[in-house]
C-alpha positions as CSV (number, residue, x, y, z in Angstrom):
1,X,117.7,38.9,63.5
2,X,117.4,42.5,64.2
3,X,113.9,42.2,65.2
4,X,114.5,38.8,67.7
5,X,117.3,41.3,69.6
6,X,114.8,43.5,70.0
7,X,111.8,41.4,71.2
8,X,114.6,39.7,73.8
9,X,115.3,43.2,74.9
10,X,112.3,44.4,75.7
11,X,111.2,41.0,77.2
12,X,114.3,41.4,79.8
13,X,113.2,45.0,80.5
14,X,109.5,43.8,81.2
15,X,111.2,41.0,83.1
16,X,113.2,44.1,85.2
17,X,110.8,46.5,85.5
18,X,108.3,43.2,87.5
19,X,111.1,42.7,89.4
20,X,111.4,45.7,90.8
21,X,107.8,46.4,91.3
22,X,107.4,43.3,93.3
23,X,110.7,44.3,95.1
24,X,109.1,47.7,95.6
25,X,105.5,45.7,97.0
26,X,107.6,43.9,99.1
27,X,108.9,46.7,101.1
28,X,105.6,48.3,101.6
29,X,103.8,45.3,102.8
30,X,106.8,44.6,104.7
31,X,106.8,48.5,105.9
32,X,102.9,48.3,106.6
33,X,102.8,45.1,108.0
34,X,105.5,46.2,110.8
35,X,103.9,49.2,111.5
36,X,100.3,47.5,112.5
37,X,102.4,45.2,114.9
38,X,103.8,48.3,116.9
39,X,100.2,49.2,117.1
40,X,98.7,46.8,118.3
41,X,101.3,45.1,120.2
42,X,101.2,47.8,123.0
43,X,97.3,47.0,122.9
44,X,97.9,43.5,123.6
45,X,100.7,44.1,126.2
46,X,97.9,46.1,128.1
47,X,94.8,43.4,127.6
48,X,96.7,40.8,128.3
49,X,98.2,42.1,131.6
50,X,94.9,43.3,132.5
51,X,94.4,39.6,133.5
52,X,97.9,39.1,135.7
53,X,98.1,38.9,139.3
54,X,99.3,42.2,140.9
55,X,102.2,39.9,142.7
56,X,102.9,39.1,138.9
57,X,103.1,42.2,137.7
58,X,105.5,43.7,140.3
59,X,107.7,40.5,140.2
60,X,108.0,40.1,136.2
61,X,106.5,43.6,135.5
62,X,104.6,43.6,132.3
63,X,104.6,40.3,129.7
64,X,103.8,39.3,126.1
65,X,101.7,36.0,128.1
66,X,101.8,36.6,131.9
67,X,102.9,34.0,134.2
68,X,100.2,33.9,136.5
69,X,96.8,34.9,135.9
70,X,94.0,36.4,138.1
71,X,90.9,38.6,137.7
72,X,91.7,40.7,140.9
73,X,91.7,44.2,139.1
74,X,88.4,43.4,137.4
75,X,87.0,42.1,140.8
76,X,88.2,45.5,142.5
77,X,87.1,47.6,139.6
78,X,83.4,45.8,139.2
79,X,82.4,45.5,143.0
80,X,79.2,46.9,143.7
81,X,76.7,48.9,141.1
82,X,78.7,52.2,140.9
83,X,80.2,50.9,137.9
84,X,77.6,49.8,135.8
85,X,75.5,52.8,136.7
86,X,78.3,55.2,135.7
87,X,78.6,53.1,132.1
88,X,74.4,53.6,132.0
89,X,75.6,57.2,132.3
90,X,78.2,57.5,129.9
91,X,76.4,55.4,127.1
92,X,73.4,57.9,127.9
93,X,75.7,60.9,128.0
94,X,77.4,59.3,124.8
95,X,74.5,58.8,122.5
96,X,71.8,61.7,122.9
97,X,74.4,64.1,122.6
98,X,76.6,62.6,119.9
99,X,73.0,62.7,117.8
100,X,71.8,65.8,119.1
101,X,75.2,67.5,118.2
102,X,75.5,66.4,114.9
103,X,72.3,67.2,113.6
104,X,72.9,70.9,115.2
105,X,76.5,71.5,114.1
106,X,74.9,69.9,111.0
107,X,72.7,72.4,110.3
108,X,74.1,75.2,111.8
109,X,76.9,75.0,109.5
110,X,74.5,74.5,106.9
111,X,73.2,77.9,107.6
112,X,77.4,79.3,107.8
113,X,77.9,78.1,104.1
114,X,74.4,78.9,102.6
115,X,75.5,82.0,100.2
116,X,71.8,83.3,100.7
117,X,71.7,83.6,104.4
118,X,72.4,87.5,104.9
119,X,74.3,87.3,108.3
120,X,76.1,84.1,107.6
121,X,79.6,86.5,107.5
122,X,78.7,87.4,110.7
123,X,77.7,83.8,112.3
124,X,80.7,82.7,111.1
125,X,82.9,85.4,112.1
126,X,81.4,84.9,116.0
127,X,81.7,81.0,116.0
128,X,85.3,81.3,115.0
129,X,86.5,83.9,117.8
130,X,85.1,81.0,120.2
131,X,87.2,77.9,118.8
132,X,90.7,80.7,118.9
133,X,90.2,82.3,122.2
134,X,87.8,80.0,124.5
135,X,85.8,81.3,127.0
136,X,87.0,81.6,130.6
137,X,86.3,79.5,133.5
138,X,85.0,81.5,135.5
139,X,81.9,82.6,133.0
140,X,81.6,79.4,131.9
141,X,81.0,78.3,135.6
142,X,78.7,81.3,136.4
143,X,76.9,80.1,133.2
144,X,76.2,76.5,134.1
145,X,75.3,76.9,137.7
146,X,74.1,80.2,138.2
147,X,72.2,81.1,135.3
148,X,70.6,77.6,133.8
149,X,70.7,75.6,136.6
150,X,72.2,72.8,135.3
151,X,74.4,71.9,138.2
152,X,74.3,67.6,139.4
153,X,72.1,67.4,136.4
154,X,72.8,65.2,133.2
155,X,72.2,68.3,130.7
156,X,75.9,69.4,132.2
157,X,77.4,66.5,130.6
158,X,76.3,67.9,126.9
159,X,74.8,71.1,126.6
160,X,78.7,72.7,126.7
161,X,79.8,70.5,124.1
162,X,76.9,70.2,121.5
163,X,78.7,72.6,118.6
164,X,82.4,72.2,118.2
165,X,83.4,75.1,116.0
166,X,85.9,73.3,114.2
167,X,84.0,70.4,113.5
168,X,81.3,73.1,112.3
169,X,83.9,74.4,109.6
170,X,84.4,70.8,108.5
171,X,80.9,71.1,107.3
172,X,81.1,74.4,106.0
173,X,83.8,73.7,104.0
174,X,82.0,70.5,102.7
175,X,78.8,72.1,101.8
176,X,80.7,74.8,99.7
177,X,82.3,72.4,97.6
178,X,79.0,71.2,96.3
179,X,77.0,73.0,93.0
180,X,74.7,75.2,94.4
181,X,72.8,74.8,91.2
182,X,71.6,71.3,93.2
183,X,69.6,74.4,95.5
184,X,68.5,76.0,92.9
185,X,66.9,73.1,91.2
186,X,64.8,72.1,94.1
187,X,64.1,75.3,94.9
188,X,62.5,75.7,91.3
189,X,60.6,72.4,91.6
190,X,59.4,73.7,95.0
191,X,61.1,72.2,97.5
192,X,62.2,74.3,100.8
193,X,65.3,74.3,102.7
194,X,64.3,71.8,104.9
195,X,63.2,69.1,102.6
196,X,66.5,70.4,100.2
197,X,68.7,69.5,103.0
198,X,66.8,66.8,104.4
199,X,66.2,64.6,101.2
200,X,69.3,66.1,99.2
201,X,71.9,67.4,101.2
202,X,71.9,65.1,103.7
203,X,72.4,61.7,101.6
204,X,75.5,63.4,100.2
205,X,77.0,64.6,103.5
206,X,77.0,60.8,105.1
207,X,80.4,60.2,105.2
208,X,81.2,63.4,106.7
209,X,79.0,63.1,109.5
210,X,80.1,59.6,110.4
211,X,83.3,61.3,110.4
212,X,82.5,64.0,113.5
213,X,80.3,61.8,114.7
214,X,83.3,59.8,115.9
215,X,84.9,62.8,117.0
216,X,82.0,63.8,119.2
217,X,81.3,60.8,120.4
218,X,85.2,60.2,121.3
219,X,85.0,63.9,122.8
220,X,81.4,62.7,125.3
221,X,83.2,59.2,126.0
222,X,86.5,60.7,127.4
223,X,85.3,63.6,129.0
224,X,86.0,64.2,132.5
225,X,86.0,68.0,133.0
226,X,82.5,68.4,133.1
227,X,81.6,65.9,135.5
228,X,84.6,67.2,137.5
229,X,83.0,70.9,137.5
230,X,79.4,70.2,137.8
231,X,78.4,67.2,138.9
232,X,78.5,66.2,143.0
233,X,76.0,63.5,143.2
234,X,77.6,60.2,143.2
235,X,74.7,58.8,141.0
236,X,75.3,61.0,138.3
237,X,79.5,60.3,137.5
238,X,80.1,59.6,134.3
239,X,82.7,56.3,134.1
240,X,85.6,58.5,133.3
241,X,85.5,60.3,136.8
242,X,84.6,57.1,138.8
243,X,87.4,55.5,137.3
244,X,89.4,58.4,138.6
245,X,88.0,58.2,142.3
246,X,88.5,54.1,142.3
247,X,92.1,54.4,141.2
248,X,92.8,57.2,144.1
249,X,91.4,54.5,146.7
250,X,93.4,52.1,145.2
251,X,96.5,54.0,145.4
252,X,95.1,54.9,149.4
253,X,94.4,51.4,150.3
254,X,97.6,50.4,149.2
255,X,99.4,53.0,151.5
256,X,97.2,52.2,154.5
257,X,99.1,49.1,156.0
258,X,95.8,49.2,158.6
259,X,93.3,48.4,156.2
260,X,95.3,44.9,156.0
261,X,94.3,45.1,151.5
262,X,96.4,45.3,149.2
263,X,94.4,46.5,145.8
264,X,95.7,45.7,142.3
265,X,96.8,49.5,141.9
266,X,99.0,48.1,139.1
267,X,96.5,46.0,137.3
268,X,93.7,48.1,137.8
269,X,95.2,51.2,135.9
270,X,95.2,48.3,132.7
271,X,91.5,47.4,133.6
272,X,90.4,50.6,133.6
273,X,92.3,50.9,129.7
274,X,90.5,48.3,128.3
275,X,87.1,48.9,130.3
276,X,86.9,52.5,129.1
277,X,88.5,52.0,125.5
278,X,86.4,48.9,124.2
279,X,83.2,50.4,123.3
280,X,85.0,52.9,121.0
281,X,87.4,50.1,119.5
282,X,84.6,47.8,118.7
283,X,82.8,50.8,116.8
284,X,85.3,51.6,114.1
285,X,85.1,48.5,112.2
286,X,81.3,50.1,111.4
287,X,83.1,53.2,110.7
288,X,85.8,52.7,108.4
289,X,84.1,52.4,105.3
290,X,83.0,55.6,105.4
291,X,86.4,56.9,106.2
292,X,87.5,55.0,102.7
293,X,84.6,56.4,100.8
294,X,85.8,59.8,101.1
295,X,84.1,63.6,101.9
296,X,83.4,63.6,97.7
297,X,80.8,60.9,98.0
298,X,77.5,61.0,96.3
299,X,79.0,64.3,94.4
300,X,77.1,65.5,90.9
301,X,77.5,62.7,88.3
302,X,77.6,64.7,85.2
């Protein structure tokens, strides 16, 4: 008797504790599942109004499903080959130096954390100073123009931003985590540091360097500071400041009853969202795994 009490006990406790972990699962999905609609729901609010009429859009102002549809902004913002040539820009801007700075933030920070480099106190001490006080703009001018020559050239749209000291430290403070007895094990089969960090390192670092190589590439994409300072020939803007000069002679045209036009200033502020924003979007489903794996990735199995 004693013993059926106890096994109907114990079932009802089971039966409690499932209850409240699927009580408990319940408000997290229902948590989760809230919180990815007020992300994306301003996304869609912006896509989808990128396709109303201006009239629309100043009549009903902005809709879950506009009422009347039109491809005006797009029109406006795609006339002529400025655009496409300042994408060619951006995509070229975008790629060499999002590979050219990892691989050299890569390696430079390989050099930071390497407890055999003599000066790497010293290389790290004058790459932090940088990322805390910045350099003025003046210099940095002087620099650019004066003293490489770089000015209305494409090498102005990357050469400033091809080592980010705190993405460098990210790196540094990867590579100390690992054994250095992996170093010393190549190094007494014969291998150098090149081919240690080529065909070792490297492998084990992959998540990582996905990882900044978003953030670079987000920090080449967006940039508009560069091409504001350096660059005067129209052939050379990068999307972000053509975008800027298009809205301004939107905003002009639409204040200059002489002209007789009436641009889409409204709707072309949301074309130029989703124009500039999709490349990036469309990336980090490629990316996310990596994000999941983790920095320990590939770490010494003993």
């Amino acid at each position: 008797m004693e013993k059926t009490v106890n096994l109907a006990s114990s079932i009802k406790v089971r039966n409690e504790k499932s209850f409240l972990e699927s009580f408990v699962s319940f408000l997290i999905y229902t948590v989760l599942i809230l919180f990815a609609i007020a992300c994306v729901l301003p996304f869609w609010i912006v896509f989808i109004n990128s396709f109303a009429t201006e009239s629309s859009l100043i009549q009903n102002g902005f809709q879950f499903w506009p009422s009347d549809f039109g491809m005006e902004a797009y029109q406006f913002l795609l006339r002529g080959n400025q655009v496409f040539s300042s994408y060619g820009i951006t995509v070229i801007v975008t790629a060499a130096g999002t590979t050219a700075a990892l691989w050299i933030t890569a390696t430079f920070a390989y050099v930071l954390a390497h407890p055999k480099i003599k000066y790497n106190n010293l290389l790290s001490m004058m790459t932090y100073i940088p990322m805390v006080f910045g350099t003025g703009l003046v210099g940095f001018y002087l620099l650019i123009v004066n003293w490489l020559h770089l000015k209305d050239t494409i090498w102005a749209l990357m050469l400033p931003y091809l080592v980010n000291p705190f993405l460098a430290f990210i790196f540094v403070s990867f590579y100390r985590s690992l054994p250095f007895e992996i170093n010393e094990s190549a190094t007494v089969d014969g291998a150098n540091e090149w081919r240690i960090f080529f065909q070792i390192v490297r492998p084990i670092i992959t998540p990582v360097m996905v990882t900044v190589a978003l953030f670079y590439a987000l920090q080449f994409w967006n940039d508009w500071w560069l091409g504001l300072l350096f660059i005067d020939n129209s052939d050379l803007y990068p999307l972000q400041i053509l975008l800027r000069q298009l809205l301004g002679s939107a905003d002009a045209l639409r204040l200059t009853a002489s002209y007789g036009i009436s641009p889409p200033s409204t709707g072309l502020k949301l074309a130029m969202v989703i124009v500039t924003i999709g490349p990036i979007i469309f990336a980090y489903p490629f990316i996310q795994k990596y994000f999941v794996k983790g920095l320990t990735l590939g770490a010494v199995k003993g």
